[in-house]
N, C-alpha and C positions, 0 to 999 in steps of 0.2 A: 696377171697377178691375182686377180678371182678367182679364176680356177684354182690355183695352187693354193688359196688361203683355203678354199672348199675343201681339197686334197686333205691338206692337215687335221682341218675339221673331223672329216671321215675317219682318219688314219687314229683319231685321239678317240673316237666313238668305238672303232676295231680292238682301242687296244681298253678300253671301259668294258667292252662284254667282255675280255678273259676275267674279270672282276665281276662279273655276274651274279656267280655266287654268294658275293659280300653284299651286292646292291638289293634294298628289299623292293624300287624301283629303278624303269629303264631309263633312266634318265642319263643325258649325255655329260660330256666332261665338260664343257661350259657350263650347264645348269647346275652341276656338281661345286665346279670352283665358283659359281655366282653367291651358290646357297650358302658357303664355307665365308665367303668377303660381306655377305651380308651386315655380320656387325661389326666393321670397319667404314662403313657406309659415311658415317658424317666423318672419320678421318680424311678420306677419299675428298671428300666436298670441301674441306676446308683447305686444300692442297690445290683444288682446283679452281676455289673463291679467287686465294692469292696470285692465281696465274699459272700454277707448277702442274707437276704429272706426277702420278705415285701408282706403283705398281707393288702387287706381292710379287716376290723374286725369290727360283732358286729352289732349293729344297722341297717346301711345301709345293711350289707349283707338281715338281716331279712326283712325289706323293699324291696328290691329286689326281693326276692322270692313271697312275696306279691303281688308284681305289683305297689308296692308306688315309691312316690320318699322321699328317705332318707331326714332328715332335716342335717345331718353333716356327714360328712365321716370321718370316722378315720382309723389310717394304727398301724398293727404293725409288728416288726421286731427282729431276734434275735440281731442284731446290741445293744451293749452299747450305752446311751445317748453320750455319748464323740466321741464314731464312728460316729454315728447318725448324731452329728454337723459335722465333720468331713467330710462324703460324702456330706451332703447337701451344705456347703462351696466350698467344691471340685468342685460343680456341678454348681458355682451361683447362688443356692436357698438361701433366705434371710434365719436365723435361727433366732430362737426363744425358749428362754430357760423358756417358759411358767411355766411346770413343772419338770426339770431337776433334782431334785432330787427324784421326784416319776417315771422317767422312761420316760420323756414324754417331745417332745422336737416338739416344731412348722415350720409350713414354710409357705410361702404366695405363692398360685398358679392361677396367674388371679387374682388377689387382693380379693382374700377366702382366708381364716386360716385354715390349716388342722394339724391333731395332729398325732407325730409318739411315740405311746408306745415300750418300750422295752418289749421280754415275760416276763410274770412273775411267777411264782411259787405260790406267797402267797400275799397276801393283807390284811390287819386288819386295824380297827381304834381303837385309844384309847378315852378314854370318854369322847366325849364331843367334839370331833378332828373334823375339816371339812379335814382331811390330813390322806391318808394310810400310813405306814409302811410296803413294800416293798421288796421282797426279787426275784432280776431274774434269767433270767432261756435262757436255747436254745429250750428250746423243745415247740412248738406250742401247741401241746395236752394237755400239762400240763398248757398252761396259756387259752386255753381254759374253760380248768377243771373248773379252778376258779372262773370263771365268775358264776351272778344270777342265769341265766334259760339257758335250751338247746337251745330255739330258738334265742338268743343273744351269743350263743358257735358255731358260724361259723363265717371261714373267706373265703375270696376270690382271689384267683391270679388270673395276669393280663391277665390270656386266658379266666375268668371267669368259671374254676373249686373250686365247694365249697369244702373245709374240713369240715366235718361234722361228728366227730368222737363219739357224744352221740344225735345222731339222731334229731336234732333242726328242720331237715325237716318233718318229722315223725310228731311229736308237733304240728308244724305247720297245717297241713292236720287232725290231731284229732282235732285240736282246745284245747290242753292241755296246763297249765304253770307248768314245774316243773325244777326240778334244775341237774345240769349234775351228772351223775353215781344215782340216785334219789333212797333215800330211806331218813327216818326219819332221823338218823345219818347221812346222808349227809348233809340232809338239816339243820340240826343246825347246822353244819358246816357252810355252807353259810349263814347262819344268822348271827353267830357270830362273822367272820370274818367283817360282817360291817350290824349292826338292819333296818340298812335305807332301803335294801333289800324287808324288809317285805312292807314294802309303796310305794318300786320300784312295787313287785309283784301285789299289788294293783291298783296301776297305770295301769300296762301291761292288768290287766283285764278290768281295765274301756276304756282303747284303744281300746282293740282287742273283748272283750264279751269270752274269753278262759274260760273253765272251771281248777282253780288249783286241783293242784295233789293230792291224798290223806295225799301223805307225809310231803308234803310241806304244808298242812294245819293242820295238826297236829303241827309239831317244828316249825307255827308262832304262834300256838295259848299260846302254852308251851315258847315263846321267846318273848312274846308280850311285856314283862316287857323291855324290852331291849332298846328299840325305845325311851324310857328316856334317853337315853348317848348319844344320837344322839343331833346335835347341831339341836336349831329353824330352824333357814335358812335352813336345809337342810330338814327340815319338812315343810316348806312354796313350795319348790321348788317342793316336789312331790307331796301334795296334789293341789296346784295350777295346777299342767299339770291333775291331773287326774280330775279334775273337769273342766277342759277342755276340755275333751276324748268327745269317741262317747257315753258311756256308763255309767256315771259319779252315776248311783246307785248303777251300780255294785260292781266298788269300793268302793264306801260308806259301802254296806250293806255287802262286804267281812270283812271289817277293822272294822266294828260294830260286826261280827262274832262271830272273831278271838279274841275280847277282845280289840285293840288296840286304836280303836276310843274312846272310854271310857277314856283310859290313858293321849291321847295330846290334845282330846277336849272333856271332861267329861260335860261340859254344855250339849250336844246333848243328852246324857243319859237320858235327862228333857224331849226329846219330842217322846217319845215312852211311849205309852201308856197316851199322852194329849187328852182330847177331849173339847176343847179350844178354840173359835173361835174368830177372831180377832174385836173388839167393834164395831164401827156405824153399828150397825145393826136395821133389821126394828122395828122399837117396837112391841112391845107383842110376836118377837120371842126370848126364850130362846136361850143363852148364848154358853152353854152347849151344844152340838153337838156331832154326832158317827166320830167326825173326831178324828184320828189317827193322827200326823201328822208326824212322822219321817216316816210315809210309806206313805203319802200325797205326801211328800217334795219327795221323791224318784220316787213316780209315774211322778210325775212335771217336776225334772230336764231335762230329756232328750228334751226335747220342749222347753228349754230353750236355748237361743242364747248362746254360750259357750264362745265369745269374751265378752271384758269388764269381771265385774263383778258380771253380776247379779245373777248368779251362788251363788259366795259365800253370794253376798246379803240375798236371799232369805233362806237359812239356818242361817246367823246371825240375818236377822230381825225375823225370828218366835220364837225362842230359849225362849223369854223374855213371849212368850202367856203361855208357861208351867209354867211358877213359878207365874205370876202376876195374882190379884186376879180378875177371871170370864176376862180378856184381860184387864181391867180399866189404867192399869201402863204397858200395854203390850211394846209399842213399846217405852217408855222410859226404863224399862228393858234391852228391844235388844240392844237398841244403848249405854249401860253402858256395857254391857258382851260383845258386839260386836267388842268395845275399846278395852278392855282387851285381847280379843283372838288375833286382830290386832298386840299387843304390843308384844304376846307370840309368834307368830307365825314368830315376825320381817318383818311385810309389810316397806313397805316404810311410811314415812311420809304423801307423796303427795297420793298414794292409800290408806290409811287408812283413812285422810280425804275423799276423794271423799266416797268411801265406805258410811262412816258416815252421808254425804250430802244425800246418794242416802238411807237412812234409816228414813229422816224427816218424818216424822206420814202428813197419808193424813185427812185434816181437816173433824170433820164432818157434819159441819153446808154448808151452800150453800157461796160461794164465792162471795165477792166483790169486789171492786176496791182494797181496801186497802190490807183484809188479801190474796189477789191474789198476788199482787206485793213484801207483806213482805216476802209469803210462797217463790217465785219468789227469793229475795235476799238471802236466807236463801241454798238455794237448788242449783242455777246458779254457778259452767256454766257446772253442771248435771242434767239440768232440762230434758232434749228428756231421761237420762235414769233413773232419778227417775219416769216419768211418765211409763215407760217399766218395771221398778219394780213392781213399783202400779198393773200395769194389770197382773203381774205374779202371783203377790200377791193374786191375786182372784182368783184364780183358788183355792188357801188353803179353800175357803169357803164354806159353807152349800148350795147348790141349793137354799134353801128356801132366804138366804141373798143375793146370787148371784148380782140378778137383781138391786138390792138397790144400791149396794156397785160400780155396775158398773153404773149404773145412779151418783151418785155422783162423781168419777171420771171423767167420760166424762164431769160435769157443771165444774170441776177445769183444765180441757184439753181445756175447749174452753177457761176458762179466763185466764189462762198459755198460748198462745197461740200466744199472742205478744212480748213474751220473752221467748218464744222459738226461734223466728223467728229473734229475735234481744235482746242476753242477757245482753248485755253492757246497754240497758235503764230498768232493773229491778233496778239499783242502782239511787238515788237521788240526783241529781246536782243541787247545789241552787246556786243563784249566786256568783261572784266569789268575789265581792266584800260587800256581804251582813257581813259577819267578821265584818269587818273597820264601816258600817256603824249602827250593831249594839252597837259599842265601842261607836260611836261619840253621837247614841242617849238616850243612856242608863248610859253611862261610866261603862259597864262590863267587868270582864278578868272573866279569868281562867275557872272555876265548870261554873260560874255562865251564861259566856259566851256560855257555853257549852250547860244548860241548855232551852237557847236563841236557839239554832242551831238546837236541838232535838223539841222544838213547833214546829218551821218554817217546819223541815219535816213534821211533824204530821199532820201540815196544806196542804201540799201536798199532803200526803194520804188520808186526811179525803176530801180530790177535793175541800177546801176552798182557798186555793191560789193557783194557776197555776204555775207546774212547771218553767216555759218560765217568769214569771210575771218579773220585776224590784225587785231589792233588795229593795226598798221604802213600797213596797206593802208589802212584807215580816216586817218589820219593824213597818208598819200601824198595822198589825195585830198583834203582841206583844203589842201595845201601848194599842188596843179596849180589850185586854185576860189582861191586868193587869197583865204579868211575874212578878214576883217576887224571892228571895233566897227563900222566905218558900218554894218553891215549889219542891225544890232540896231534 
């Protein structure tokens, strides 16, 4: 047993120098995770006053050995949730019964949120549930067990000695994802126990570049159906991070594999095997292109900035070239199916719109004042990353259109250019009292009034009355256009 705990030792120190780099000393992954737990030190002691055990678990450990810094730390413990509150009260820790009935009970340390699970034995959800069902336990190895992957089935005490009882270091150092005691029948275990799993393991590929386990790609491919019971949110939350990753094709082209991508976005099924190119193209060139584009879009993403959106952008707005006819209805397509996946997936309102904005069709004719300013009110206040769409967007193109398509974006980047700079004057401010004064010379209300309000911009953007002019001038010019109701 020596030996082998030595082994790991080593194996966790092997896989510290690829981290070399990052480290400005050679210190090993114990002294690393010791340094990191240091101020959790009296948490640690007060767990162990009352008789319990308390480990970091999970995540951060995995970071750790890495050489990252963790984004949360979580703790767990054989302690009952009711003990749990109970030391932490005892001790002046604030409590927080976050998740008290799944085992999981919070504190505030330095004004961070940290979470303390009980072990557990067993985890399941029911269909459709963002909530496990729960059953614990004392034995650490066994709520290890449970856990997705080996490399998230370590924990850490506070000298910073790993437990690492199905080898997560090991993993680690092959660059492998598979799941603890790993064979097919396990892994549909783990699968079953909760489908979201398979999108988790996706995710961890498009973070880390790991190659999955034989096994574990077998019982996702045969479990694929499963990720249906799994609620929206909780399909927005992992493919969001993994199209965030460093590696964001990987996951893609795992989960297109496995069968899965098919199931919760079957639109993308459209763009494999498209050879589609998106319209304003040069004339006399064909249409029709050896462009691929679900293997386009995957060559693309990683050169894509992974904050904001334009990640998902740039997969919702092509989707719409594979079905519309030669691209003619293409990027009205995208931003209909675009909605719909938004709505399935359960984005927010406020990112589904921006999304939607950052999807406006780049005009194809040369820009002028007007259609510059409308495209401008239409797009604001995503105009810096519709333009960062636009240019992503070119990269899906033929070489032969290349040069065109980015010539014409650059003439709508210089005319976009004063509302990028300043997007609060794309919208049109007419005077404040032009209303009252179209009432007084006209006697209109309501549509009609309305339609009085809609000339007077139109005279703005067509440069026949100056924004800044008097409301008189405004009104001069309805008098010489003869408004009328016919025109409503």
């Amino acid at each position: 047993m020596k030996s082998s705990e030595n082994a790991k030792e080593s194996r966790g120190e092997t896989i510290q120098s690829s981290a070399a780099a990052k480290e400005s000393r050679g210190e090993t992954v114990k002294e690393r995770i010791a340094a990191a737990l240091v101020e959790f030190r009296r948490l640690f002691e007060a767990f162990e006053r009352a008789g319990f055990k308390l480990y970091a678990v999970g995540g951060c450990v995995r970071d750790w050995v890495l050489g990252r810094v963790p984004k949360d730390i979580d703790f767990t413990t054989d302690a009952l949730p009711s003990e749990t509150k109970a030391i932490l009260a005892a001790n002046q820790y604030p409590v927080i019964p976050v998740g008290e009935v799944f085992g999981t009970i919070a504190t505030n340390i330095d004004k961070k949120t940290y979470e303390i699970t009980t072990f557990r034995v067993k985890e399941s959800y029911t269909r459709g549930s963002r909530h496990p069902v729960v059953c614990y336990g004392r034995d650490l190895a066994l709520d290890l067990e449970r856990r997705d992957l080996t490399i998230n089935a370590m924990a850490a005490s506070i000298s910073g000695e790993i437990v690492d009882p199905f080898d997560g270091l090991g993993d680690l150092e092959r660059r492998v994802l598979r799941v603890p005691r790993s064979s097919y029948e396990r892994s549909v275990d783990i699968f079953s126990d909760d489908p979201l799993r398979i999108l988790r393991l996706a995710r961890f590929k498009a973070r880390l570049g790991f190659d999955v386990d034989i096994d574990a790609q077998r019982a996702a491919r045969d479990m694929a159906g499963t990720v249906l019971t799994v609620s929206h949110e909780r399909w927005y939350s992992e493919i969001d991070g993994l199209l965030s990753a460093a590696h964001p094709e990987a996951g893609l082209s795992w989960l297109d594999e496995v069968g899965v991508l098919s199931l919760i976005v079957p639109e993308m099924r459209l763009l494999h095997g498209a050879h589609v190119a998106p319209p304003s193209l040069v004339p006399g060139i064909a249409q029709n292109s050896d462009i691929d584009l679900w293997h386009r879009i995957l060559s693309i993403l990683p050169s894509i900035p992974p904050d904001g959106d334009l990640r998902w952008c740039i997969i919702l707005g092509t989707i719409g070239y594979a079905v519309s006819n030669q691209g003619t209805w293409a990027d009205s397509v995208s931003t209909m199916l675009a909605r719909e996946i938004c709505q399935r997936f359960k984005f927010s309102s406020a990112r589904a719109s921006s999304i939607e904005r950052k999807l406006v069709s780049i005009p194809s004719q040369s820009p002028t004042y007007r259609s510059a300013r409308e495209l401008a009110q239409a797009v604001v206040p995503d105009l810096d990353s519709w333009i960062a769409y636009q240019d992503c967007k070119c990269a899906l193109l033929p070489v032969p259109c290349l040069a065109h398509q980015k010539a014409i974006l650059a003439a709508w980047r210089d005319a976009l250019e004063p509302y990028i700079e300043r997007p609060e004057s794309a919208a049109i401010r007419l005077p404040k009292d032009l209303s009252q004064k179209l009432i007084e010379a006209f006697g209109v209300s309501g549509k009609t009034l309305g339609l009085y309000l809609s000339h007077c911009r139109d005279a703005v953007l067509d440069e026949i009355v100056a924004e800044t002019a008097p409301a008189e001038d405004f009104v001069d010019f309805c008098r010489a256009h003869d408004i009328d109701e016919g025109a409503l």
